[in-house]
C-alpha positions in Angstrom: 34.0 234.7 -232.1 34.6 236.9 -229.1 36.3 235.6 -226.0 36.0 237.3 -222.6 37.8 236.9 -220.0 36.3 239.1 -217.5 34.1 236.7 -215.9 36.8 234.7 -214.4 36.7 235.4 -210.9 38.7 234.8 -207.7 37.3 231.8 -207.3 37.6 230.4 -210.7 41.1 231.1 -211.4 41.9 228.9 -207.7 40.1 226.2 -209.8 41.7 226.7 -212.6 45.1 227.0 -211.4 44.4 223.7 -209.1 43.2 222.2 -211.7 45.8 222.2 -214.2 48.6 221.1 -211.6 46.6 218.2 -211.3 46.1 217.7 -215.0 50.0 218.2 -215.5 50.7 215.6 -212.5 48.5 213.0 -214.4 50.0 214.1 -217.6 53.3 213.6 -216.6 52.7 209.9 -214.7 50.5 208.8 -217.5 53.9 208.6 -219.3 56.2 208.1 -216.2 54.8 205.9 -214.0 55.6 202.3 -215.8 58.9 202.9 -216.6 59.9 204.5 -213.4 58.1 201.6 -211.4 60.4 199.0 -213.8 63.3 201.0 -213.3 62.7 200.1 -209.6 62.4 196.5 -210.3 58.9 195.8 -210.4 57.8 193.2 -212.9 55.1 194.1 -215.3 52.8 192.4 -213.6 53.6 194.1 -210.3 53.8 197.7 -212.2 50.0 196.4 -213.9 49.4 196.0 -210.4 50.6 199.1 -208.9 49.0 201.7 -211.3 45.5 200.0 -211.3 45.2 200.7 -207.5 45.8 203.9 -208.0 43.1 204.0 -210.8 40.8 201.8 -208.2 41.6 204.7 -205.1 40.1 207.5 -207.7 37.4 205.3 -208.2 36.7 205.2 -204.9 37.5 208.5 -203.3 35.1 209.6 -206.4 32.4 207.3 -205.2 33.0 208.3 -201.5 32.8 212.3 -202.6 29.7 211.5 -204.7 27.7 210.4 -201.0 29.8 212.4 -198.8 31.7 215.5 -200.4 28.9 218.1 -199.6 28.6 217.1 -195.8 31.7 217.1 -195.3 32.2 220.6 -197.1 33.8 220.9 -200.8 37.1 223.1 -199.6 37.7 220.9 -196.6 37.1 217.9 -199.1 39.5 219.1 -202.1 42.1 219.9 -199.3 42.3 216.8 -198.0 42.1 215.2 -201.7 45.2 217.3 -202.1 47.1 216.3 -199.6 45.8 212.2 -200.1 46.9 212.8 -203.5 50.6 214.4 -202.9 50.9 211.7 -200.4 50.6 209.3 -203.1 53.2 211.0 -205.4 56.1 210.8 -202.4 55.3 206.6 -201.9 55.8 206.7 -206.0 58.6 208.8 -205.4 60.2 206.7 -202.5 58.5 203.8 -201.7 60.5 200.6 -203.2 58.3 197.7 -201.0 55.6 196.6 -203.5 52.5 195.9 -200.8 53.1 199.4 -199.2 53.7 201.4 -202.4 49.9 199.3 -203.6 48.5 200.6 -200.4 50.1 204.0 -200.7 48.9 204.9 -204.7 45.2 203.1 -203.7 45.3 205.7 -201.0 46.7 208.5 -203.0 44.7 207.8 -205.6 47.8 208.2 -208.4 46.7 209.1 -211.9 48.5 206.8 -214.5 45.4 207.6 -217.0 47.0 210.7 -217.9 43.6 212.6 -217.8 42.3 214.3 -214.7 38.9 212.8 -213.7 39.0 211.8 -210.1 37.2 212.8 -207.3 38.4 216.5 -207.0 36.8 216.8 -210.9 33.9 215.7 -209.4 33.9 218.4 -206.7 34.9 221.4 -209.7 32.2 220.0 -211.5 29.7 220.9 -208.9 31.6 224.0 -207.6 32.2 226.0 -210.6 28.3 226.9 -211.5 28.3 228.6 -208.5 31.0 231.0 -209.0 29.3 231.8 -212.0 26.0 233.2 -213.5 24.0 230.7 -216.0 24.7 232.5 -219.1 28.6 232.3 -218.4 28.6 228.8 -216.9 29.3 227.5 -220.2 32.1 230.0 -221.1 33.4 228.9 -217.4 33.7 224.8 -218.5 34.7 225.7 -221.4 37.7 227.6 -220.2 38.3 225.3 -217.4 38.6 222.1 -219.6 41.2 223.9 -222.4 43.3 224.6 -218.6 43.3 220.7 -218.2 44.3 220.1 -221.5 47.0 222.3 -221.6 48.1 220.5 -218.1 47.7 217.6 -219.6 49.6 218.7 -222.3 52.8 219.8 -220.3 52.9 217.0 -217.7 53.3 214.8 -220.9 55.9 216.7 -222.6 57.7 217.2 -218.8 58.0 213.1 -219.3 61.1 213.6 -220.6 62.3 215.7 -217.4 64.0 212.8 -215.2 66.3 211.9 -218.8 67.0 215.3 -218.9 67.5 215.5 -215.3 70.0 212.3 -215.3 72.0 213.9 -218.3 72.7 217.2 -216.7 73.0 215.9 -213.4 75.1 213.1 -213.2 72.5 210.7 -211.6 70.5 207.8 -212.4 67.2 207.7 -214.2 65.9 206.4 -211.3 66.6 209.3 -209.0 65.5 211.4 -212.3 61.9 210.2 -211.8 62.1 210.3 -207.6 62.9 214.1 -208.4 60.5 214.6 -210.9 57.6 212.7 -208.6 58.7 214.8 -205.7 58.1 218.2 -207.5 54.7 216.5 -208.4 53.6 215.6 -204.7 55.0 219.2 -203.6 53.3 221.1 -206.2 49.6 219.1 -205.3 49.9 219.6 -201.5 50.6 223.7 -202.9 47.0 223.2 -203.7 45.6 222.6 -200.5 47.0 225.6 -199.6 45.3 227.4 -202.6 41.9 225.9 -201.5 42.0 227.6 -198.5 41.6 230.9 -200.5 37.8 229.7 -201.8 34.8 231.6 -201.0 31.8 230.3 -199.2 29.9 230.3 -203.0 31.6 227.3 -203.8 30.1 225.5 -200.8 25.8 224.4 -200.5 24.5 226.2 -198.2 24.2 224.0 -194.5 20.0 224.0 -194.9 20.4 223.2 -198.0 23.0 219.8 -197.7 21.5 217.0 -198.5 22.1 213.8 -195.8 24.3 211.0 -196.6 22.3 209.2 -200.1 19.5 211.7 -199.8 18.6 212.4 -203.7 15.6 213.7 -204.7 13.0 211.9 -207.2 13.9 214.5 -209.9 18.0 214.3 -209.9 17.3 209.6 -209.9 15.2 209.9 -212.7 17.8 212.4 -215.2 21.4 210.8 -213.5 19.7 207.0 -213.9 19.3 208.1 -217.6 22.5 210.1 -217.6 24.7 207.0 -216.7 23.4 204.5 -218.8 24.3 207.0 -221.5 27.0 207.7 -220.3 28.0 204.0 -220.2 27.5 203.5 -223.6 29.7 206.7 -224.6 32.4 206.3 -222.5 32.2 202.1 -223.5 33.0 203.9 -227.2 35.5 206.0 -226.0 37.2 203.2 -224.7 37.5 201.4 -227.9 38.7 205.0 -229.5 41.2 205.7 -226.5 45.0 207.5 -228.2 46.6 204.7 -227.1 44.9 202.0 -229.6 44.6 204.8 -232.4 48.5 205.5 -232.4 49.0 201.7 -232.7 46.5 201.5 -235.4 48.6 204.4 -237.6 51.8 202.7 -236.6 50.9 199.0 -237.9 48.5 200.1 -240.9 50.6 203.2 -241.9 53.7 202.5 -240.3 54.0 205.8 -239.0 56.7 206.5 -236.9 56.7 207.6 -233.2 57.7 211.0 -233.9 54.9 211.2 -236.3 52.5 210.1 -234.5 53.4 212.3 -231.4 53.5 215.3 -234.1 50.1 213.5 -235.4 48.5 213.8 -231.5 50.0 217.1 -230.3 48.1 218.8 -233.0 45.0 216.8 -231.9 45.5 218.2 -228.6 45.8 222.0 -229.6 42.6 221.0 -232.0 40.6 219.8 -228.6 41.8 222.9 -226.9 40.5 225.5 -229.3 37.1 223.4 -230.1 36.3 223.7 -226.1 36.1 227.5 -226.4 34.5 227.0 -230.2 31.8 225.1 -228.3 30.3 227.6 -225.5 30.5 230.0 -228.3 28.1 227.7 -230.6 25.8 226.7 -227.6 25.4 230.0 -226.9 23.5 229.9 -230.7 22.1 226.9 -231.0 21.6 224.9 -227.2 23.6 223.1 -225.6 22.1 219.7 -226.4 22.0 220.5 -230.3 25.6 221.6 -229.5 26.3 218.3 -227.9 24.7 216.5 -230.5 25.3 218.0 -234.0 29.1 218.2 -232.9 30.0 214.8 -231.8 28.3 212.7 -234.4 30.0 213.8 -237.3 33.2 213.5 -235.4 32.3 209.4 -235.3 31.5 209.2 -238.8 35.5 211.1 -239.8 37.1 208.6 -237.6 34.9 205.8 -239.0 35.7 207.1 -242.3 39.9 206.8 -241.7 40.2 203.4 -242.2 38.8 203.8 -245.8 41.3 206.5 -246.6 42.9 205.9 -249.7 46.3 207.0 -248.1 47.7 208.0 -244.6 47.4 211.9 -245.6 43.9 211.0 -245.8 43.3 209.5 -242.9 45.3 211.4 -241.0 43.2 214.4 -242.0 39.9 212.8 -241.1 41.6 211.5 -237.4 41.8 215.5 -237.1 38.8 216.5 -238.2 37.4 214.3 -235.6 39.1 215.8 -232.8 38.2 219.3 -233.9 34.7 218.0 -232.9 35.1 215.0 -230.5 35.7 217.3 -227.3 32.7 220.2 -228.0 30.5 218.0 -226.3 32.9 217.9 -223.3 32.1 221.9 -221.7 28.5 221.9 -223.2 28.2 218.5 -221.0 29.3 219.6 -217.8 27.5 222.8 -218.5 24.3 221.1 -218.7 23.9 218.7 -216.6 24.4 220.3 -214.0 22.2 223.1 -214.9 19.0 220.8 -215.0 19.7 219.4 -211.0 19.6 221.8 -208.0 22.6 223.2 -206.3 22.8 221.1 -204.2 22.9 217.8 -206.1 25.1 218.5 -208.3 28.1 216.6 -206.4 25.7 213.0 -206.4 25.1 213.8 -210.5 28.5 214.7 -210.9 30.2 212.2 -209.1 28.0 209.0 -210.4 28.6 210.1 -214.4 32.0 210.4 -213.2 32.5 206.6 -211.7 30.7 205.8 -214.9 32.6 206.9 -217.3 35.8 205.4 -215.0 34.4 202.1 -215.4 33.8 202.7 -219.1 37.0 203.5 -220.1 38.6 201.0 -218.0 36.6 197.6 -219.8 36.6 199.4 -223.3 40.2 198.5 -224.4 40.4 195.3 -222.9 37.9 193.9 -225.3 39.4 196.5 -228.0 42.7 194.7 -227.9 41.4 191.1 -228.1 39.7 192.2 -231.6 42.1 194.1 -232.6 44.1 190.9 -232.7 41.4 188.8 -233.6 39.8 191.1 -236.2 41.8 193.7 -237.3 43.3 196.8 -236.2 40.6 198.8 -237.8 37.9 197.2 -235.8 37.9 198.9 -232.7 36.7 202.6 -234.7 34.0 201.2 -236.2 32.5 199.9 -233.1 33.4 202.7 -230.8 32.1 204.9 -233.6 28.8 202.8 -233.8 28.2 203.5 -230.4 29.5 207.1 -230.0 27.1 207.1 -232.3 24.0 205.5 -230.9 24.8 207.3 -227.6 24.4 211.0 -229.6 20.5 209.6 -230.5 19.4 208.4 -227.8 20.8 211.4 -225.5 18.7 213.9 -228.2 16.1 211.4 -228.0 15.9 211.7 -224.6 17.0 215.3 -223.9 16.2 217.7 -226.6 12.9 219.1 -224.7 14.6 219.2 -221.3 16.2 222.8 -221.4 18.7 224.7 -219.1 17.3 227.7 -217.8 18.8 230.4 -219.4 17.6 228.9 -222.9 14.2 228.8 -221.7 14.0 232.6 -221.1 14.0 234.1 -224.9 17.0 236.5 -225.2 16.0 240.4 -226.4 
């Protein structure tokens, strides 16, 4: 497999580099934020609390760019985003009033999910195909998703920065995670800086911005069929998220933490590798076949772990899984917005977006009541059923429906 890197341009590389501070930020708080918040003195309920309004602000800022984030222009928009967003990581940093820090991480829409896919996603999303020619745009996704997981992957490991910093420092863990939090919201507001630095390509042209709703017959009918798929895969991803998996190791296998943070980290570099392995493949075969033929089998292996004879075995089958589960991720992106115009690609983006929020957020709620009602293993057979389901009917539904540049036959 060849790998070029001569097609990242200007304009990319302020996405990328932009993106994966973000990435790192939400890395870092997904394993922060709760014990920094009960160092404070929040109850759990209050910490519960305080982290789902920052989830609910992504939601809506999300929803908000979806309508708004072309009129408004996409630099001016992932600017302020920026600056929202660092806001929110000084009130974690600072704020010790419960009601105001709520308010301030709604408002800077604070990422405790530990994934980046908020509203300035949303805008990348769009952004990024036009910086691009359509035979690289998958190459461009592809590279721009391994960046987020190797923020993601950082920010997580930097977790253990405040202990460190408290150790070396003489202070409390407390002021250990204002420090850390601080770096965060300085490092985010950097980025509205590096926005400023964006070409004109990255915005629709003024004709061409569609008002306030305006969505065109064409874009409905693919992003009403897009969601509801969408809403059944991210409903399976939700029952399949690390969280419930790790516990599922630890109580069948007894696996120990370190273990199972060796077990995930090599998951991680596996998902990294398979993003570039996939615009490579669609590049052969289509990027709905890519989509497809990848993340089915990767159901069936994690399907298959519970019936392991042994935790080598099913620790083997959990990776084989995530070697696959992520192809689908670039080729995704790549495509959908490929078969919308320019200048919908924010609406498309932004409502699979909100989706998949909204999945994620209800899957492990009713994961964790039958996990205790019906067994730990439970969860992967059903989030595998309809990871499953979700990879028909999107073929079903899809496989005539071509991106451009596999419609023109290559010499």
């Amino acid at each position: 497999m060849r790998i070029s890197l001569k097609f990242i341009s200007k304009d990319a590389r302020i996405f990328y580099a932009t993106a994966f501070v973000r990435s790192a930020a939400a890395g870092l708080t997904g394993v922060a934020a709760a014990i920094a918040l009960g160092e404070r003195g929040l109850t759990v309920r209050q910490t519960g609390y305080a982290i789902g309004a920052g989830l609910a602000g992504m939601a809506v800022a999300t929803a908000v760019v979806t309508l708004m984030g072309d009129r408004i222009g996409r630099r001016r928009t992932l600017a302020v985003l920026a600056l929202l967003n660092a806001g929110g990581y000084v009130a974690l940093a600072a704020i010790d009033e419960f009601p105001v820090l709520v308010v301030l991480m709604f408002a800077g829409m604070v990422n405790a999910m530990g994934r980046d896919r908020g509203a300035a996603a949303t805008i990348d999303q769009a952004a990024l195909p036009a910086i691009t020619t359509a035979e690289r745009r998958t190459w461009t996704f592809a590279w721009y998703n391994l960046v987020l997981d190797a923020g993601q992957t950082i920010g997580s490991a930097a977790g253990a920065v405040p202990v460190l910093l408290a150790s070396a420092w003489g202070i409390s863990r407390a002021s250990g995670h204002a420090w850390t939090f601080t770096v965060c919201a300085v490092a985010l507001a950097a980025t509205a800086l590096g926005y400023a630095g964006l070409s004109a390509n990255v915005e629709v042209p003024g004709e061409r911005r569609p008002r306030v709703g305006q969505v065109d017959r064409h874009t409905r009918a693919i992003a009403s069929r897009l969601v509801l798929l969408f809403g059944l895969d991210s409903l399976g991803s939700g029952f399949l998220n690390s969280a419930l998996i790790a516990f599922w190791f630890f109580e069948r296998y007894g696996l120990s933490e370190v273990q199972l943070a060796a077990l995930f980290a090599a998951a991680r570099l596996l998902n990294a590798v398979s993003h570039l392995l996939a615009a490579w493949l669609a590049r052969r075969i289509g990027l709905v076949n890519t989509m497809v033929l990848t993340h089915m089998p990767s159901s069936v292996f994690l399907m298959l772990a519970p019936l392991a004879p042994g935790p080598a075995g099913a620790m083997a089958l959990f990776l084989a899984r995530e070697a696959l589960v992520e192809m689908d991720v670039p080729t995704r992106q790549s495509y959908m917005m490929a078969i919308v115009a320019a200048e919908q690609r924010t609406f498309v983006s932004g409502i699979t977006n909100v989706t998949r929020l909204v999945g994620w957020a209800v899957g492990p709620m009713i994961a964790g009541v039958m996990m205790q009602g019906h067994g730990s293993a439970t969860p992967l057979f059903i989030g595998g059923t309809l990871k499953i389901a979700y990879d028909v009917l999107l073929y079903n539904q899809f496989r005539h429906v071509r991106a451009p540049e596999e419609s023109v036959p290559r010499r």
